[in-house]
Structures are given as C-alpha cells and as structure tokens.
C-alpha positions in Angstrom: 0.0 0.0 0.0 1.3 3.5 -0.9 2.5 5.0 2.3 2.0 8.9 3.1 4.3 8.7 6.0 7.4 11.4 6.5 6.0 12.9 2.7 7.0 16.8 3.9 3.7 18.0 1.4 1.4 15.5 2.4 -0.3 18.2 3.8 0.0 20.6 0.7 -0.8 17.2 -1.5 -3.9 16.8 0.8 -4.9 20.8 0.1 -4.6 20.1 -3.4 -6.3 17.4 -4.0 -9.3 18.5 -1.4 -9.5 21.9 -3.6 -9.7 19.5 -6.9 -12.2 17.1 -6.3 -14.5 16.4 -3.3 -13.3 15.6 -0.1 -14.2 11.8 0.8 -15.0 10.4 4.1 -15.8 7.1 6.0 -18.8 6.8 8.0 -19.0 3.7 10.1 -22.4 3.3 12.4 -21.9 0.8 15.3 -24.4 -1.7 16.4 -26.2 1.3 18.8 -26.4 3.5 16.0 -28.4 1.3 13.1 -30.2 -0.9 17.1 -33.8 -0.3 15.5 -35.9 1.5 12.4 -35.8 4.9 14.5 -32.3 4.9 15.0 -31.7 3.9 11.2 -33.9 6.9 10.6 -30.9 8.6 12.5 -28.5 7.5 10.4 -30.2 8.3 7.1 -30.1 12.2 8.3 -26.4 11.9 8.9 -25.5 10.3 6.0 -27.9 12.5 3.7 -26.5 15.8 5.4 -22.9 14.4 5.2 -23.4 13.2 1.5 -24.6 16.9 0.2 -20.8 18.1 1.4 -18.8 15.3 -0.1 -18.1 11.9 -1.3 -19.1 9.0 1.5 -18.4 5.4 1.9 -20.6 4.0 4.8 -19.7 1.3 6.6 -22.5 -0.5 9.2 -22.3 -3.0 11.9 -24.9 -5.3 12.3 -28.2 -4.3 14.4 -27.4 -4.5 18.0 -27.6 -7.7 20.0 -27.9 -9.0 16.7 -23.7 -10.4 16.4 -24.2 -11.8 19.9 -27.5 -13.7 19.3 -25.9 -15.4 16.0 -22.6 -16.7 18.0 -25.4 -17.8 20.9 -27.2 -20.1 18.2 -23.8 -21.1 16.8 -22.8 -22.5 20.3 -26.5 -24.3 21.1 -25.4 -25.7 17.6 -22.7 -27.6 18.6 -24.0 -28.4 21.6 -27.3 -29.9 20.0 -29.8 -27.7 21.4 -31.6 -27.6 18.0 -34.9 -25.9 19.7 -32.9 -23.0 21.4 -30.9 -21.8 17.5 -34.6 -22.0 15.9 -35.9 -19.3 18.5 -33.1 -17.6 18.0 -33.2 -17.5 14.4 -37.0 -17.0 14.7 -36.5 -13.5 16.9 -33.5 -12.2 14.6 -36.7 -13.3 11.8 -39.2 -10.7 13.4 -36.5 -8.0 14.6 -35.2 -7.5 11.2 -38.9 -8.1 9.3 -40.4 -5.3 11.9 -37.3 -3.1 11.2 -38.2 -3.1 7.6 -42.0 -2.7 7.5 -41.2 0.7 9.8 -38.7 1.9 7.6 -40.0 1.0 4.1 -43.3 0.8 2.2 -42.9 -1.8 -0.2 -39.6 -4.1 1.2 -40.0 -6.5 -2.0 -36.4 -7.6 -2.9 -35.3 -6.6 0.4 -37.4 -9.1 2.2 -36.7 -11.9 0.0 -32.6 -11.0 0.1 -33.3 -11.4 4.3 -35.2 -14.3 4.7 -32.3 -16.2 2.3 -29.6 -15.1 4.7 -31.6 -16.2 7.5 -31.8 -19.6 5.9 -28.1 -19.8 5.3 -27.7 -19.4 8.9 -30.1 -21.9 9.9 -28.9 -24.0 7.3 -24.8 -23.7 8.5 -26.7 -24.6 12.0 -28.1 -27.6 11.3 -25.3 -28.6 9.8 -23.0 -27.9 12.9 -25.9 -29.8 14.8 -25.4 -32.8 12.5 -21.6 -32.7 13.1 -21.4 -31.5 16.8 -18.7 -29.5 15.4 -18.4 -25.4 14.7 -15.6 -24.7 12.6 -13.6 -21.2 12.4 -14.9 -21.0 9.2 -18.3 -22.0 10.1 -18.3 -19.6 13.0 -17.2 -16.5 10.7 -20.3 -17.7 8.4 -23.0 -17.5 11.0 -21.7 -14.4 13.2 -21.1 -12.3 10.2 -25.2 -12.6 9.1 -26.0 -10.0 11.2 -23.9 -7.3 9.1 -24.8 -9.0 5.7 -28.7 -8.0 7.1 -28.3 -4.6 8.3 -26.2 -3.2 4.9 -29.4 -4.0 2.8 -31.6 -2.0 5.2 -29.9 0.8 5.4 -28.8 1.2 1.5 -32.5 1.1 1.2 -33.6 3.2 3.4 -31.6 6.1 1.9 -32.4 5.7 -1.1 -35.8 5.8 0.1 -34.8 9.2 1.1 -33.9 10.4 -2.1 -29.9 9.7 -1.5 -28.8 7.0 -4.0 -27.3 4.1 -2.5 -26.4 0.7 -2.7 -25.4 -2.7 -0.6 -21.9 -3.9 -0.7 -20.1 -7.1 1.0 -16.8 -6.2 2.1 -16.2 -10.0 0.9 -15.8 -7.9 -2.9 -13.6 -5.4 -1.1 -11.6 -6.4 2.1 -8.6 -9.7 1.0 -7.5 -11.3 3.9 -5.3 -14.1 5.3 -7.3 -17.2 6.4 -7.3 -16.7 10.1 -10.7 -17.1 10.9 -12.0 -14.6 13.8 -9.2 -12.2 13.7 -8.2 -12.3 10.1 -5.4 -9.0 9.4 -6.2 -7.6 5.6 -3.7 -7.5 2.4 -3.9 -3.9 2.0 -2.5 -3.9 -1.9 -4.9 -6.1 -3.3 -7.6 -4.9 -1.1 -6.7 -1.0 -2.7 -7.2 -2.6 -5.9 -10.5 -4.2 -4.8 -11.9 -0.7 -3.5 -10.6 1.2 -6.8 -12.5 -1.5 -8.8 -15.8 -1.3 -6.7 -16.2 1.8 -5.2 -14.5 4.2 -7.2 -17.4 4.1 -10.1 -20.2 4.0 -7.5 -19.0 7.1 -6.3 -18.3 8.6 -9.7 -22.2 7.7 -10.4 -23.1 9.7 -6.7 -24.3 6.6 -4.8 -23.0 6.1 -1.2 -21.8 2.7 -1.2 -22.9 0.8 1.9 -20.8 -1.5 3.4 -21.0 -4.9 5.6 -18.0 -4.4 8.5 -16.4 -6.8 10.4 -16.2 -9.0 7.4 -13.3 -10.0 4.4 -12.4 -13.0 2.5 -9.6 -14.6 1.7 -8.1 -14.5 -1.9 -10.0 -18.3 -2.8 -13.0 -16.2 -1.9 -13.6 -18.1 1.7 -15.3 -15.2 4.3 -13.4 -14.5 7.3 -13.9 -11.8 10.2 -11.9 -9.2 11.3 -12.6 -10.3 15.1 -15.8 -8.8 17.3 -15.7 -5.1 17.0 -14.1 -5.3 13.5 -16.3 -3.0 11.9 -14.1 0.6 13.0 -11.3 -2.1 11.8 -13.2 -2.3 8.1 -13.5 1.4 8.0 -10.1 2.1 8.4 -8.9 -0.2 6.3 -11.3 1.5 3.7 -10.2 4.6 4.6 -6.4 3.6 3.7 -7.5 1.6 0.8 -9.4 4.6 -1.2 -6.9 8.1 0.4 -9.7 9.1 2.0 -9.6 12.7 4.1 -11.3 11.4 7.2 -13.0 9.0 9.3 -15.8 8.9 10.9 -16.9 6.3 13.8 -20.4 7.4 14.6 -21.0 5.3 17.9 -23.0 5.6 21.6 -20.5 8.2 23.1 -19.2 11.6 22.8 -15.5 10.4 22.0 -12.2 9.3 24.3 -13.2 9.8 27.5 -10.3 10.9 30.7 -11.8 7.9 32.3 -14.6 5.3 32.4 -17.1 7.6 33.8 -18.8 4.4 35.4 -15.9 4.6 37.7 -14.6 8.2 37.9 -18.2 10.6 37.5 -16.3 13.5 37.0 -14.5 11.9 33.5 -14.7 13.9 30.1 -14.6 13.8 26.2 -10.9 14.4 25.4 -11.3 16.8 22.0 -8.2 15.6 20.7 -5.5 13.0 20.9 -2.4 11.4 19.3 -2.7 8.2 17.4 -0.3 6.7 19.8 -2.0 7.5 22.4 -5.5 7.0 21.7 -3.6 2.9 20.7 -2.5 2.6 24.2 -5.9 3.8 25.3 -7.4 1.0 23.2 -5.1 -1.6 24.0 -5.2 -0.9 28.2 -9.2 -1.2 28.3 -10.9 2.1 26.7 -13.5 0.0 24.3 -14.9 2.9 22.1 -12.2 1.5 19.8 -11.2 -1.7 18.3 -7.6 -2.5 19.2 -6.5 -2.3 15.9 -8.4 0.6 14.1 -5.7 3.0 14.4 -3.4 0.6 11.8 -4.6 1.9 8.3 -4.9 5.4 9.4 -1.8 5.9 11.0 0.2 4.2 7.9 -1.6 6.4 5.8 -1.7 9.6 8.3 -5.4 9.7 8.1 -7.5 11.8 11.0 -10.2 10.2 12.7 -13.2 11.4 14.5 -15.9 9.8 17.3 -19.3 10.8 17.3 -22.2 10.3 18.9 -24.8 9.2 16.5 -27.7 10.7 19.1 -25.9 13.7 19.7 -24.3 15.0 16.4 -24.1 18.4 17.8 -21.2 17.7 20.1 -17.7 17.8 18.4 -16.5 14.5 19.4 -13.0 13.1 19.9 -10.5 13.7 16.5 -7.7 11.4 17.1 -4.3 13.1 14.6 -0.7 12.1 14.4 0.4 14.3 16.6 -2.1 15.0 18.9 -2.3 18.8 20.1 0.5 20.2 21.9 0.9 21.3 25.6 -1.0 18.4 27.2 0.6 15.9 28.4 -1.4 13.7 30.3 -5.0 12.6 28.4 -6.5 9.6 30.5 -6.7 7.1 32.5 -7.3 3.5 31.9 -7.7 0.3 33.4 -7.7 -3.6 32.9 -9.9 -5.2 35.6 -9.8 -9.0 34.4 -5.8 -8.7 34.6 -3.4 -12.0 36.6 -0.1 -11.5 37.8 2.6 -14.3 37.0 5.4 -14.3 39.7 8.0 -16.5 38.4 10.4 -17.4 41.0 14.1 -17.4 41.3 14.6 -17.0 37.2 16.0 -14.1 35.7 14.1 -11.8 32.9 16.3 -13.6 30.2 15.2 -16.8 31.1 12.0 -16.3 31.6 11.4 -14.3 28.3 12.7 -17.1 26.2 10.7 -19.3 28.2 7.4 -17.3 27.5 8.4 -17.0 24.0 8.0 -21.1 24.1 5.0 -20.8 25.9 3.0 -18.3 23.8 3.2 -20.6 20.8 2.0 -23.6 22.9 -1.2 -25.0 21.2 -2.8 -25.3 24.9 -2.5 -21.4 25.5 -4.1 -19.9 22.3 -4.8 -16.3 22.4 -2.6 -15.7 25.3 -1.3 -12.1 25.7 1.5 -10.5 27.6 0.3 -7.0 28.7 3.4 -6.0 30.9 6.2 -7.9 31.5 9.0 -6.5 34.5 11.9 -8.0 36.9 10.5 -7.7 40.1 12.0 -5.1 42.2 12.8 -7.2 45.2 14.0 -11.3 45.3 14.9 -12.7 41.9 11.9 -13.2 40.6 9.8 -12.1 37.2 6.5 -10.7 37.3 3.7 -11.3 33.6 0.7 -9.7 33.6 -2.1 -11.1 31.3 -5.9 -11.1 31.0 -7.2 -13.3 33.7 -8.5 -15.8 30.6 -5.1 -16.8 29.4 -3.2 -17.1 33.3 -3.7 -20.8 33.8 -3.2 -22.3 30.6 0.1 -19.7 30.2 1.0 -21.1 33.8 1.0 -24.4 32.7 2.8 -24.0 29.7 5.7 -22.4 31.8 5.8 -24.9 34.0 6.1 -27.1 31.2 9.2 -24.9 29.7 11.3 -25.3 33.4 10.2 -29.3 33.6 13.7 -30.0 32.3 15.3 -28.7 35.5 12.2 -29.3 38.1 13.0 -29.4 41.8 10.3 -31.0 44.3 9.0 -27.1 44.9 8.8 -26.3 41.4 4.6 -25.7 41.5 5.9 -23.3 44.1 8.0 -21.3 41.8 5.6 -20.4 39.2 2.5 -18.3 41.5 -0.8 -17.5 39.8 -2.8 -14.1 41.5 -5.9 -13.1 39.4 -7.0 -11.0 41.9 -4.9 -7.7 40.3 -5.8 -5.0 37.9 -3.7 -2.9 35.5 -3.9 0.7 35.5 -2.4 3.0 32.7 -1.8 6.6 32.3 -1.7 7.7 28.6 -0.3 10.9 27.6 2.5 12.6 25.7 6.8 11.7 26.9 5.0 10.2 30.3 7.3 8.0 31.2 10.0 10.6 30.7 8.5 13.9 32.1 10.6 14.7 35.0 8.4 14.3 38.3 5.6 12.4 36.5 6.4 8.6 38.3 6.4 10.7 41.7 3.4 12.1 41.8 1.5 9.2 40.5 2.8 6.9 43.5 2.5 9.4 46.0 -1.0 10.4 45.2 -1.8 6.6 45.3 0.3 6.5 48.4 -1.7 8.9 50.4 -4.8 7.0 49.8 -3.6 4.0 50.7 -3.7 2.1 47.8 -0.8 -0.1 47.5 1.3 -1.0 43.7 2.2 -4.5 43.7 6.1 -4.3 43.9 7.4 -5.0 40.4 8.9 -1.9 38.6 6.3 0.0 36.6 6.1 -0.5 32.9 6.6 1.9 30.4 6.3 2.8 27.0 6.9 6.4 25.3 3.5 7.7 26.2 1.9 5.4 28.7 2.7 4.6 32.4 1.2 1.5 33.7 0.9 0.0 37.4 -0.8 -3.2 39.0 -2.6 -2.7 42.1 -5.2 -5.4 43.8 -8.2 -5.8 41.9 -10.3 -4.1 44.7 -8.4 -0.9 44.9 -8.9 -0.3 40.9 -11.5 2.0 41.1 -10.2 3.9 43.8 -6.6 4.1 41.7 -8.5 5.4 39.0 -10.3 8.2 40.2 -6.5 9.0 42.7 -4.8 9.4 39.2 -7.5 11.2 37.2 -7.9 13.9 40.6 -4.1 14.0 40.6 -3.4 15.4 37.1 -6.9 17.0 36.7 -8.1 15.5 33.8 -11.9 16.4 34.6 -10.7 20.0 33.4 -8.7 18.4 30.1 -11.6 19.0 27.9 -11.3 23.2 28.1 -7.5 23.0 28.2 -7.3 20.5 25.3 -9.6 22.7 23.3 -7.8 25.9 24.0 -4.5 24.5 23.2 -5.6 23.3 19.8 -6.9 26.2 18.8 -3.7 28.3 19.6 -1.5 25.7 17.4 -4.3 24.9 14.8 -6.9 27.4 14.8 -10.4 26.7 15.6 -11.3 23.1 15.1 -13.9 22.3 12.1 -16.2 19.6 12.3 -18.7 18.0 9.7 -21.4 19.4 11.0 -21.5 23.3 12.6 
C-alpha cells in the first residue's frame, strides 16, 4: 500500500487534492447507531446531510444484540440444542422483518434478500448440529449474518430518502489471510478491490454501503476481522481509497479521561495522538477496536468519534500528533488482569521461556500485557488477562520441567485477583516528576502497587494494584493530574496551534 508517512507536502498534496475534487470520508455506524428502524432513521439524516458536502463510503455494523445472538445459536449448535438456534433465528426473523416494515413501504427484494440469509444461517446450523462440530470457518459464516442483514436496510432506506445508494459485502472489497476470527487484511490487493468497486459507484453519486467486520480470503472463503471489527473495516477502507477522514459514529461523545462508570467527573478528550488513543485502546478504553488506528496511521489519516444521538457535540478527533501542551489525556484500566510471579529465574530466562510458551497449542490467544523484573528477590512478574493465566501457567511450567525441583509448583505463582492501570499521555514516562506524583497520590490514599517496577512505554505509564483498589486508583490518578478539566485546556491549546477546530457538521 502507498505510504504517506514522512512525505514533507502531504499536507500541501492533501490541500490540493481537497481543492480539486470532493473531499471523501468514511462513516462507520456501530451496532447502537443502526439498534432499530428509529435509529436507522438517524442515520439516514447523517448520512444524507454528510453526502450533500462530499463523497461517503458508509460502513454499518450489524443491528445491535444481533452479532451476539448469532454466535449464541452457533454454540447451542454444537452443543445440539436444535430448539434453542430456531428461537433464536425465529427472533432475529421478526427483529429484522419489523425493522423493515417501519422503515420502508414496499420491502419486496429486500425481504426476500433477508429471509435467504436467514436460511443460510439456519442451514450452517443444522449442519453444525449434525456434526457437533463449529468450525472457524463455520463460526465466521454465522456471526457475520447479522452485518450481511443490516447493509441491505440501510442502502434502502436512503435511497428511500432520495440519496442513492447501494449494498456492498466487504467480501468484494476487504482480502484477507485465512485466520478465521481475527483475520489481518492485504492492504494492496484490497486498494485494488476498493478502486475497482467503489470508485465508479462514487463517480455515479451513490453512497456505497458497506458490511464491516467481514473479508475474505483470496479463494474467496469469508473471514472476520474479530468482534468489534467494523471501525477495523473502516479504516482499512479509509487507507485503501486516500480518503480525508473517518468517521466512527458510535453511543458516546468520544475518548473519554476515564470510564465515567468509575470516575463521574471523566470527560470527552477533544483531541489525541494516534499513539496515544492505541494505548488507550489496548489498556481497556472499548470505544475503539484495538486495531483501528493501523490503516490510518500508515496512511496519516484523521479520525473522528461521534455520537450518533448527539451529532451536535464535536466529538474526539484522534491526529498524528495529537495537540500540543498536554501531556497527560486519560486514564485506563484492565480489571480482568493476573499477575505471573515467576520465581528465582531471571528476565532472560524467563522471556525465552514465555516466548515457548506463547506458541503452545494449549495457551491460544494468550497475551503479555506487561512484563517487568520484580524489584525485590529474583523473581519475574507477567501480567495477562485473567483468561489466558492458567493455561500460560501451565505451559511455563512445562518450559522449566527440564530442570524441576520438588517445589517447582511453588515457583511459578498465579494471583488473578490484580488489575492494570495505565496513564496515557505525551513523553509520560519521561516527564521529569511524573512517576512521583503518581505513586505518591496513590500513596496517600492508601492504595498499595504491587512491587514489580512500573512499565513503560513512550506515552503510557502503567501500574498493578489489587483488583479491589482499581477504582479507587482510577479516580486518585484522574484527581491528581486534573483530567476532569482536560476538555477546556485540550480545546484551548488546539486552537492556539491549529486554529479553531472544524467539524462535519457546525
């Protein structure tokens, strides 16, 4: 894929182009946005306002509820509980049917188009039934339904509107490799897929709509991109066609300081780095999928989150570069964490060791989150989600067998009774005082950080403290560095260095 990255006029290249032809964006609606026919009829305002301004590619998840129902009836598949996937299937049936008749007079095609991908599902179901078996590839087959449904309804719906559009599977746009459930995309021929496809639609003015979540590999064979794929598919669109912007149209304002379930006084962060707003995804913020930032950052595309019920408010806008004299953005936390104590090895050992273990075929999906010497006996502390701590356990355990002793279950400990907290912001682990104040704020309210040095990365800071002190930690750090007044300082910086910020909509 053609890279914009250290171009020194990709900014004049971007002016040029914008002043030649119309700007073109990526809209993606999340499962909230397109949940029923009145917040469709959301949607099709959006889109139709967005459309009159510019060229749009849409991209929609499927209804909500609707991804998690599918992969409920894929499981009572293989587990033979035949009467439990035909309710299922019989309630997606009527959700979608009722959607339709709200939204559209005369659903014709549209009704036909649903009720044979309904019986495609039912159809892979009964034939996971028969087997007692539900493949990858099976499992990507059923669970993607729900955004091969909703794509249809939407398209339309707008042009019910008056706003030409049409339905497209990302399997004609998005080439993958074959790993079912989390496939990662081949960017070059999926450029020459979009160019091919939705190049001439939007030459003709129709807004393409498109499935997320979903690809296919280069036989043709549909994968997913993993559950909350679809901002994934829209970035990878985004990079695919040069586009100016994305849009992630979701439940929430934007990036928030905190969780605001656990800190009240959290707010929308205007704007933020692509580095950082990473980290923020990576150490538990779940507005966006892990790896959304990929495409746009390669490509040095801005992104926006907005809230598809409150379009007035400006939202997050995530840039390289982030605006300048803030350092500290959020807070985050991973609740589900364990902590690994492996005793009486050093951090060489141990990490070749792990490097064994992570490939072991009995700890799939197993994930290091922070890895540190501990800062007192000889010992190496792993952090991973509470999921993966047994089975990577075992595997390590399995590494050292070689040179066992009779205490060697005692050298390996298991606590999954911890929690992660991370401090994202600009040069953190560098900024003279920072480490300080964050341990002495915790300090004076008693909350104790497990003792294994603090890991680090260029802009995030990250701690383990017990599982019960986490929301306590989090509202310490946020009061510490004052993040409930970010929003006003974040704002006021940008517009010093940028100018006042411009949005889709005024």
């Amino acid at each position: 894929m053609r890279s914009k990255i250290d171009t020194k006029t990709d900014n004049t290249v971007r002016s040029s182009r914008s002043s030649e032809h119309k700007p073109l964006r990526i809209m993606k609606f999340g499962g909230t946005s397109v949940g029923d026919a009145s917040c469709i009829q959301k949607v099709v305002e959006i889109i139709r306002a967005a459309s009159s301004k510019g060229d749009l590619v849409v991209v929609v998840s499927a209804m909500a509820g609707v991804t998690n129902k599918l992969v409920e009836a894929a499981a009572h598949s293989e587990a033979g509980n035949r009467d439990a996937v035909a309710t299922i299937f019989e309630e997606l049936r009527k959700q979608h049917e009722q959607t339709v008749r709200t939204l559209l007079d005369s659903p014709g095609e549209l009704h036909a188009n649903m009720c044979d991908l309904l019986h495609e599902g039912d159809r892979l179901c009964q034939n996971t039934n028969q087997l007692r078996q539900l493949t990858p590839r099976t499992s990507d087959s059923i669970s993607s339904l729900g955004e091969r449904l909703s794509a249809p309804i939407i398209a339309a719906a707008l042009s019910k509107r008056g706003t030409p559009s049409r339905a497209v599977d990302a399997t004609e746009l998005i080439a993958t490799d074959s790993n079912h459930g989390a496939a990662d995309p081949h960017l070059d021929l999926t450029r020459q897929n979009c160019q091919a496809r939705l190049r001439p639609l939007l030459q003709q003015g129709i807004v393409p709509v498109v499935t997320g979540f979903i690809g296919a590999t280069t036989e043709g064979t549909l994968t997913t991109l993993g559950r909350g794929g679809s901002d994934y598919s829209a970035t990878i669109l985004a990079a695919a066609l040069d586009a100016d912007e994305v849009i992630i149209w979701t439940d929430v304002d934007g990036l928030m300081t905190a969780d605001p379930r656990a800190v009240p006084d959290a707010r929308t962060i205007s704007e933020i780095s692509y580095r950082e707003a990473a980290e923020l995804a990576y150490f538990g913020a779940k507005v966006l999928h892990p790896k959304t930032l990929r495409p746009v950052m390669q490509s040095r595309i801005p992104l926006q989150i907005r809230n598809t019920f409150a379009p007035e408010q400006a939202g997050t806008r995530i840039t390289p570069a982030g605006p300048a004299n803030v350092r500290v953005k959020a807070v985050a936390a991973i609740s589900d964490a364990a902590l690994i104590t492996v005793r009486g090895r050093d951090i060489v050992e141990v990490t070749q060791a792990l490097s064994h273990a992570l490939t072991d075929p009995s700890s799939p999906g197993a994930e290091v989150l922070l890895i540190s010497p501990s800062q007192s006996h000889n010992d190496t502390c792993l952090v991973v989600h509470c999921s993966a701590a047994k089975t990577l356990a075992d595997a390590l355990r399995r590494e050292f067998a070689s040179d066992a002793t009779p205490q060697q279950d005692e050298q390996i400990k298991v606590d999954s009774t911890v929690a992660v907290v991370t401090v994202v912001g600009q040069h953190v682990c560098t900024a003279s005082g920072l480490i300080d104040r964050v341990f002495n704020a915790l300090a004076s309210e008693n909350i104790n950080v497990f003792p294994m040095a603090q890991a680090a990365s260029e802009c995030n800071l990250s701690y383990v403290v017990a599982r019960k002190d986490v929301k306590a930690a989090l509202t310490t750090t946020h009061r510490e560095f004052q993040l409930g007044e970010l929003d006003s300082q974040s704002l006021a910086a940008s517009a010093a260095t940028n100018g006042p910020a411009t949005w889709l909509y005024e």
